[in-house]
C-alpha positions as CSV (number, residue, x, y, z in Angstrom):
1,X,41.0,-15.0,-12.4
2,X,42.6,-16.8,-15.5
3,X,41.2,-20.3,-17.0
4,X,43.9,-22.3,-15.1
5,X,43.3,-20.3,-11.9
6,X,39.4,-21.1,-12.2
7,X,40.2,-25.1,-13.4
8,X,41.6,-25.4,-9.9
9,X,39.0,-23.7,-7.9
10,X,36.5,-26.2,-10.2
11,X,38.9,-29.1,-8.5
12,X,38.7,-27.5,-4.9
13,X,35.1,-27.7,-5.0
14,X,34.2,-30.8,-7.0
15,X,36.7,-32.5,-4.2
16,X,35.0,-30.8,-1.2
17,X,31.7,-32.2,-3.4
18,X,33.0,-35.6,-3.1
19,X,32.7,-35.3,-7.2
20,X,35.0,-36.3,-10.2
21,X,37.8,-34.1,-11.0
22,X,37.3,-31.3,-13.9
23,X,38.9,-31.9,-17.0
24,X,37.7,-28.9,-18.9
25,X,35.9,-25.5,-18.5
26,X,33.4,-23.8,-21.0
27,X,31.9,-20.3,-20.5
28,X,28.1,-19.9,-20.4
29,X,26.5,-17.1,-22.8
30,X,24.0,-15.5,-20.6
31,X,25.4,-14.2,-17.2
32,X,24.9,-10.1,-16.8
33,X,26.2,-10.3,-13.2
34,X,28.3,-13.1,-12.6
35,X,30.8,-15.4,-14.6
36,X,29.2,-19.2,-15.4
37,X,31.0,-21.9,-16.8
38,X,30.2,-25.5,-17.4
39,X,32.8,-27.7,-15.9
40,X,33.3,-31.1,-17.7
41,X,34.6,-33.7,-15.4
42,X,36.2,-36.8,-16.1
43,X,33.7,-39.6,-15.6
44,X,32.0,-37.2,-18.2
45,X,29.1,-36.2,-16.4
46,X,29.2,-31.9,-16.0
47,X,28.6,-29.5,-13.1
48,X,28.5,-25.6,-13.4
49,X,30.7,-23.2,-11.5
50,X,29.5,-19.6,-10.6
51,X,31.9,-17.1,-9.9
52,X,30.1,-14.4,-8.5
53,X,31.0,-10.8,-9.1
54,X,31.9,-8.2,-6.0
55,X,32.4,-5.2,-5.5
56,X,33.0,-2.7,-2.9
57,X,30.2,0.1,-4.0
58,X,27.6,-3.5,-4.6
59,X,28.0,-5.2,-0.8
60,X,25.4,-7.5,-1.7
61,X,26.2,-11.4,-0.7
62,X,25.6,-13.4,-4.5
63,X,26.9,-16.3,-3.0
64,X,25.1,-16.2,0.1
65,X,21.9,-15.4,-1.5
66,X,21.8,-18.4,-3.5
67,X,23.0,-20.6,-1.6
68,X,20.7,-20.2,1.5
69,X,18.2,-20.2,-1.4
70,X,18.7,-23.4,-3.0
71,X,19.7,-25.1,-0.1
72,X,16.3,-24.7,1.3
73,X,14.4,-25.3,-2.2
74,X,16.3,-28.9,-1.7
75,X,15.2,-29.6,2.0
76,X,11.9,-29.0,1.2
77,X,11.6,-31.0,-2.1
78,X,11.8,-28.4,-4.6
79,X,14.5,-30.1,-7.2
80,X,13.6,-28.2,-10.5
81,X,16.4,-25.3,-9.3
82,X,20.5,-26.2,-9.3
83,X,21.7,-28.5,-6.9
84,X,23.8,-26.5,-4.2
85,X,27.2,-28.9,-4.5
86,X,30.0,-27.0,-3.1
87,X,31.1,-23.3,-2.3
88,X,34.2,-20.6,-1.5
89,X,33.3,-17.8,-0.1
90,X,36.6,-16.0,0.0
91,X,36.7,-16.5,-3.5
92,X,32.7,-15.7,-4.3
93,X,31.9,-18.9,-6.3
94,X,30.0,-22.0,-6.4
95,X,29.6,-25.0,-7.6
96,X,26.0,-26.6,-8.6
97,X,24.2,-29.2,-10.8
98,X,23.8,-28.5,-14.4
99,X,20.2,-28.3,-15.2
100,X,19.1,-29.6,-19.1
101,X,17.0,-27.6,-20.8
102,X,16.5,-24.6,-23.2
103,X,15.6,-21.1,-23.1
104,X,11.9,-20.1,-23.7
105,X,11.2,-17.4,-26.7
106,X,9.1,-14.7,-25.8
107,X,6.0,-16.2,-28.3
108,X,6.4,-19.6,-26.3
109,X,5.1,-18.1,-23.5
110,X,1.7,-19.6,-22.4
111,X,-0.6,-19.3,-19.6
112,X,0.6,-22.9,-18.5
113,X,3.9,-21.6,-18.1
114,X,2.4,-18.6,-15.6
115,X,0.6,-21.5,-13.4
116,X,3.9,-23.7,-13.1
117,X,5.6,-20.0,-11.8
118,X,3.3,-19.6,-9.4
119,X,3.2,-23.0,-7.8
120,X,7.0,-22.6,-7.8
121,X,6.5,-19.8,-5.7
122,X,3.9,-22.0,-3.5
123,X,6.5,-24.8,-3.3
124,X,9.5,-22.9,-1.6
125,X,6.8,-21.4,0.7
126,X,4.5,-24.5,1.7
127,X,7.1,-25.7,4.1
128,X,9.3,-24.7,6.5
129,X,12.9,-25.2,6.7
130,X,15.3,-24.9,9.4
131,X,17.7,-23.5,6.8
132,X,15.0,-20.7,6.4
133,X,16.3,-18.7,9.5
134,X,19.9,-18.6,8.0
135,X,17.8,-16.8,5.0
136,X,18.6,-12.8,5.2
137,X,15.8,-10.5,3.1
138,X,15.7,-10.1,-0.5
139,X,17.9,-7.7,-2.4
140,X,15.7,-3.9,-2.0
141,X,13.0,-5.7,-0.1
142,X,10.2,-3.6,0.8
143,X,7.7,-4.4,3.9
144,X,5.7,-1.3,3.5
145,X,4.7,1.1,0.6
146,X,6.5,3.7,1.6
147,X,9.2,1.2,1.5
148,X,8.4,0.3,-2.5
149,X,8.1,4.1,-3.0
150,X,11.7,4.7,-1.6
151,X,13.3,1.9,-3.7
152,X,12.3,3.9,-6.4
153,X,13.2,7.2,-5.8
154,X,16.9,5.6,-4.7
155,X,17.0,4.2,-8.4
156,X,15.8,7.6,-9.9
157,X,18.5,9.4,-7.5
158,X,21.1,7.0,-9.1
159,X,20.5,7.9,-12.3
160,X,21.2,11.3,-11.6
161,X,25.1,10.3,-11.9
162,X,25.9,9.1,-15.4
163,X,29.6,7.8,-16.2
164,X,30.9,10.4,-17.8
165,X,32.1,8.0,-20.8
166,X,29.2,5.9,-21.1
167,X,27.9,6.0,-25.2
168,X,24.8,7.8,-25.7
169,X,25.1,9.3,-22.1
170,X,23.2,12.7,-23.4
171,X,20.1,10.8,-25.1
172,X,19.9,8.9,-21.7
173,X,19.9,12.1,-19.3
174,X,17.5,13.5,-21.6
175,X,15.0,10.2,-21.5
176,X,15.5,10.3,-17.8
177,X,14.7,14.3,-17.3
178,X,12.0,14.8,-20.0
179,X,10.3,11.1,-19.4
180,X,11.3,9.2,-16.7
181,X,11.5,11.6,-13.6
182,X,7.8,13.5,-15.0
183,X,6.3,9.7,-15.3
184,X,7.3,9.4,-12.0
185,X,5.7,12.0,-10.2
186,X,2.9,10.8,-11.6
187,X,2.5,7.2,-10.7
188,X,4.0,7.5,-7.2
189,X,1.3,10.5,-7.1
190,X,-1.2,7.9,-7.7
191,X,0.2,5.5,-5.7
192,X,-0.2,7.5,-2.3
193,X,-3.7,8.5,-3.3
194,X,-4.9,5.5,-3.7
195,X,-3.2,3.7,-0.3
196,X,-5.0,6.7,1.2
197,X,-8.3,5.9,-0.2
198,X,-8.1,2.6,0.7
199,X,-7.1,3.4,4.0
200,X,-3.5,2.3,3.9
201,X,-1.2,3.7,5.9
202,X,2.1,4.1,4.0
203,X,4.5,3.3,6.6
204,X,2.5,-0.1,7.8
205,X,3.4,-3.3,7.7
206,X,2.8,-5.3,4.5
207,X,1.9,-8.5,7.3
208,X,3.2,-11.9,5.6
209,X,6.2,-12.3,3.5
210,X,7.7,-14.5,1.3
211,X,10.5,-16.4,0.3
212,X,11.2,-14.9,-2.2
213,X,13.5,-15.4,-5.6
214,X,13.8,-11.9,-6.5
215,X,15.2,-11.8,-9.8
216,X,12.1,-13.7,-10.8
217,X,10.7,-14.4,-14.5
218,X,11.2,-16.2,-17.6
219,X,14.4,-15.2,-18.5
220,X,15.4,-17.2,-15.5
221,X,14.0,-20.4,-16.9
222,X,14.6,-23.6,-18.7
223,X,12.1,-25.4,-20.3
224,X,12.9,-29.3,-20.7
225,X,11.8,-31.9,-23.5
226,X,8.8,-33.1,-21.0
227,X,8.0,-29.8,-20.8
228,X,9.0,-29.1,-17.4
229,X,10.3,-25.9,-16.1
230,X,13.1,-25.0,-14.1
231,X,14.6,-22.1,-12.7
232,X,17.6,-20.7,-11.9
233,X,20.0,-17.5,-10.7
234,X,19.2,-16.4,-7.0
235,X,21.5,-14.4,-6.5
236,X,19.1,-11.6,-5.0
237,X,16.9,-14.3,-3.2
238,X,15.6,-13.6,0.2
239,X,12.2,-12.6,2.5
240,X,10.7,-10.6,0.8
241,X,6.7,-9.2,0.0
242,X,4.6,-11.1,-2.4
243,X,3.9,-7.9,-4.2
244,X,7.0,-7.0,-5.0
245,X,7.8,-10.6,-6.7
246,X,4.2,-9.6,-8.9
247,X,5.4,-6.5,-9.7
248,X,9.2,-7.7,-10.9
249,X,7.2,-10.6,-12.7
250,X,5.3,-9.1,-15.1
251,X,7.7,-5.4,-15.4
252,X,11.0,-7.8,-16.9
253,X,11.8,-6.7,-19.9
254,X,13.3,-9.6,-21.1
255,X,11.1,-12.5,-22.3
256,X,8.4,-11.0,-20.7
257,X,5.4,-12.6,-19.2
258,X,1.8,-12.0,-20.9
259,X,0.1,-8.8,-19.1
260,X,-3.3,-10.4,-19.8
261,X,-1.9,-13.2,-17.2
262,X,-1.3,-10.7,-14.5
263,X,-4.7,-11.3,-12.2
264,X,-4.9,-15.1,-12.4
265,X,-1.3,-15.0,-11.2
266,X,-1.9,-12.7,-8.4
267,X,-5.1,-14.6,-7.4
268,X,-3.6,-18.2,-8.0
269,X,-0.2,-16.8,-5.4
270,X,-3.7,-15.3,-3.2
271,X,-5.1,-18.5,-3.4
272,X,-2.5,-21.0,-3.0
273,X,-0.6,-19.3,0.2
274,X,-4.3,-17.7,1.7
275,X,-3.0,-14.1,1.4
276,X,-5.8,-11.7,2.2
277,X,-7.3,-9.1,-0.1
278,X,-5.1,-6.1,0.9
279,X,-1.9,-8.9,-1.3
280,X,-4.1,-7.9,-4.5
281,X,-4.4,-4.5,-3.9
282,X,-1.2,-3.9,-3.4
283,X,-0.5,-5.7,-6.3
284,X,-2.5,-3.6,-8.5
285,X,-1.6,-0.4,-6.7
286,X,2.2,-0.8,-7.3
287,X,2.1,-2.4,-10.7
288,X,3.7,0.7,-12.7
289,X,6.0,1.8,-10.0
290,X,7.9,-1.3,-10.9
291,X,7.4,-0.4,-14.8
292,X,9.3,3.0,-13.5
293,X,11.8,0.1,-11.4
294,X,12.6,-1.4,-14.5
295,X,13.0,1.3,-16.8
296,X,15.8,2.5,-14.4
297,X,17.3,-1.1,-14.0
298,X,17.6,-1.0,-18.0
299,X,19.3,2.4,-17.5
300,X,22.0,1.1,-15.4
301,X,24.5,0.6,-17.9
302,X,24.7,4.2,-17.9
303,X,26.2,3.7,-14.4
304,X,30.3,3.5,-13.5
305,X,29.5,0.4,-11.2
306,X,27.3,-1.6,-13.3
307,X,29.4,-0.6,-16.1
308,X,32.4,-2.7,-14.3
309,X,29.9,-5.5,-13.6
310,X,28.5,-5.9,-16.8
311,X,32.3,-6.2,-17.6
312,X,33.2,-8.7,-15.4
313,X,30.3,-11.1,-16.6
314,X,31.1,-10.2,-20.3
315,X,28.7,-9.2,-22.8
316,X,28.1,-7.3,-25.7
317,X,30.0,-4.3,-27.0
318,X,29.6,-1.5,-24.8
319,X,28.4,1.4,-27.3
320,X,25.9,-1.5,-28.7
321,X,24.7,-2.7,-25.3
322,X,23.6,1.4,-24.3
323,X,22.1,1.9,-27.6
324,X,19.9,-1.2,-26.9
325,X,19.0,-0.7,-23.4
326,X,17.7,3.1,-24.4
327,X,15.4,1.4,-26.6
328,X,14.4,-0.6,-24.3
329,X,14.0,2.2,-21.5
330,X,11.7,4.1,-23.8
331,X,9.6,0.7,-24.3
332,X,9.0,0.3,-20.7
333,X,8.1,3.8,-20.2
334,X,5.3,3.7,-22.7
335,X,3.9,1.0,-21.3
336,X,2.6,3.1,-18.0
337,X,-0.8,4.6,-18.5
């Protein structure tokens, strides 16, 4: 969709949103999945529009995702997220407030900024909406361990099918074979032992879930002049369990939250929604499987379909982009003891 194409979509929506009518679009540096553009209307205020990328080997629901998500952040008096304004869903976009605000560096990270996470968390959960049974599970949400095990072994299975043109494809088979596979088999190894010593059953229940925001971490975040955080991008949003969010939280590579942080988080999320014990086990137990997670989401640009996505959101030059994210790959793996 061209600039004029997507100026008249902005107008569609800001109509249906009762709002001004757009004057101008800008695109957003940032977006790895989707297309973002701030939309400049004429009584000079400024919304964003979102123009989701689809595909048909990626049937996830962006749109859907988010919207459900935000739309019950806002019935229950959670405002420190996008405004849900307007949305197509033939034409996978939306329309929503611009938040103010900048980017956190990874050294500006501080343990305040873990608390106000995890009573954002508490916040989407504390209340009920009736919006919350239009909400569908999370994006790979997992309700057991065997469940978390599997999500895994599905992103190890992926990797197994390079694009045959992507840069640096044989240094990336060889990390996966000779580090990432063997690592692996070792932590899942672990894993099952010690559900079995604690008496877990790997195919039970987790019990309670979440709602969840998925894609959840700093590099999801703006920080305002009053100090304020907000967050942003649902796009994978959903019910989900807790342990999962933990172990996403603190395995994102990018602006990633201080390890030494990782037990008052998980008792502070314990503490604050009165999960049981077996929440911070399985937190604990399943904290490297999700280093292994993320080492093969960084790997995906190795992949024909999130080669095309990257694509569609823009982004850096290819051959640069694969060189980073092995770097990055072999980072993550090191960090599993």
């Amino acid at each position: 969709m061209d600039e004029a194409a997507l100026l008249k979509l902005a107008g569609d929506l800001c109509g249906r949103a009762g709002l001004a009518a757009p004057v101008t679009l800008e695109r957003l540096a940032g977006g790895k999945n989707n297309r973002v553009f701030c939309v400049a209307l004429g009584d000079g205020s400024s919304v964003v529009l979102k123009s989701y990328f689809h595909d048909p080997r990626d049937t996830r629901d962006r749109l859907e995702a988010e919207w459900s998500f935000l739309n019950h952040a806002w019935s229950v008096g959670v405002h420190n997220v996008p405004r849900p304004l307007a949305a197509d869903q033939r034409e996978h976009a939306g329309l929503y407030s611009l938040l103010d605000g900048s980017k956190l560096a990874s050294s500006e990270v501080e343990l305040r900024h873990v608390d106000a996470a995890s009573n954002f968390i508490y916040a989407i959960n504390r209340a009920a909406s009736p919006l919350v049974r239009a909400m569908n599970p999370a994006s790979e949400s997992c309700l057991s361990i065997s469940q978390h095990l599997a999500t895994v072994d599905r992103r190890i299975e992926r990797l197994t099918a390079l694009a045959a043109d992507a840069p640096y494809r044989d240094e990336a088979e060889q990390l996966i074979s000779q580090n990432l596979k063997p690592v692996w088999v070792d932590v899942r190894s672990r894993i099952v032992a010690g559900a079995f010593k604690a008496g877990v059953v790997l195919d039970q229940a987790v019990g309670r879930t979440i709602i969840s925001p998925s894609d959840f971490g700093f590099h999801n975040a703006l920080i305002r002049p009053d100090g304020e955080l907000q967050f942003l991008d649902f796009e994978y949003a959903g019910f989900d369990d807790p342990a999962k969010l933990v172990g996403d939280f603190y395995a994102c590579p990018e602006i990633p939250t201080p390890q030494e942080t990782f037990e008052r988080f998980v008792d502070r999320l314990a503490l604050l929604l009165e999960f049981p014990d077996a929440f911070r086990d399985r937190a604990r137990l399943l904290r490297d499987a999700y280093r292994v997670k993320w080492a093969c989401i960084i790997l995906n640009d190795f992949l024909p379909s999130e080669d095309a996505r990257r694509a569609f959101a823009g982004g850096e030059e290819r051959a640069a982009r694969c060189a980073a994210q092995l770097r990055k790959a072999e980072a993550k793996i090191a960090e599993i003891v």
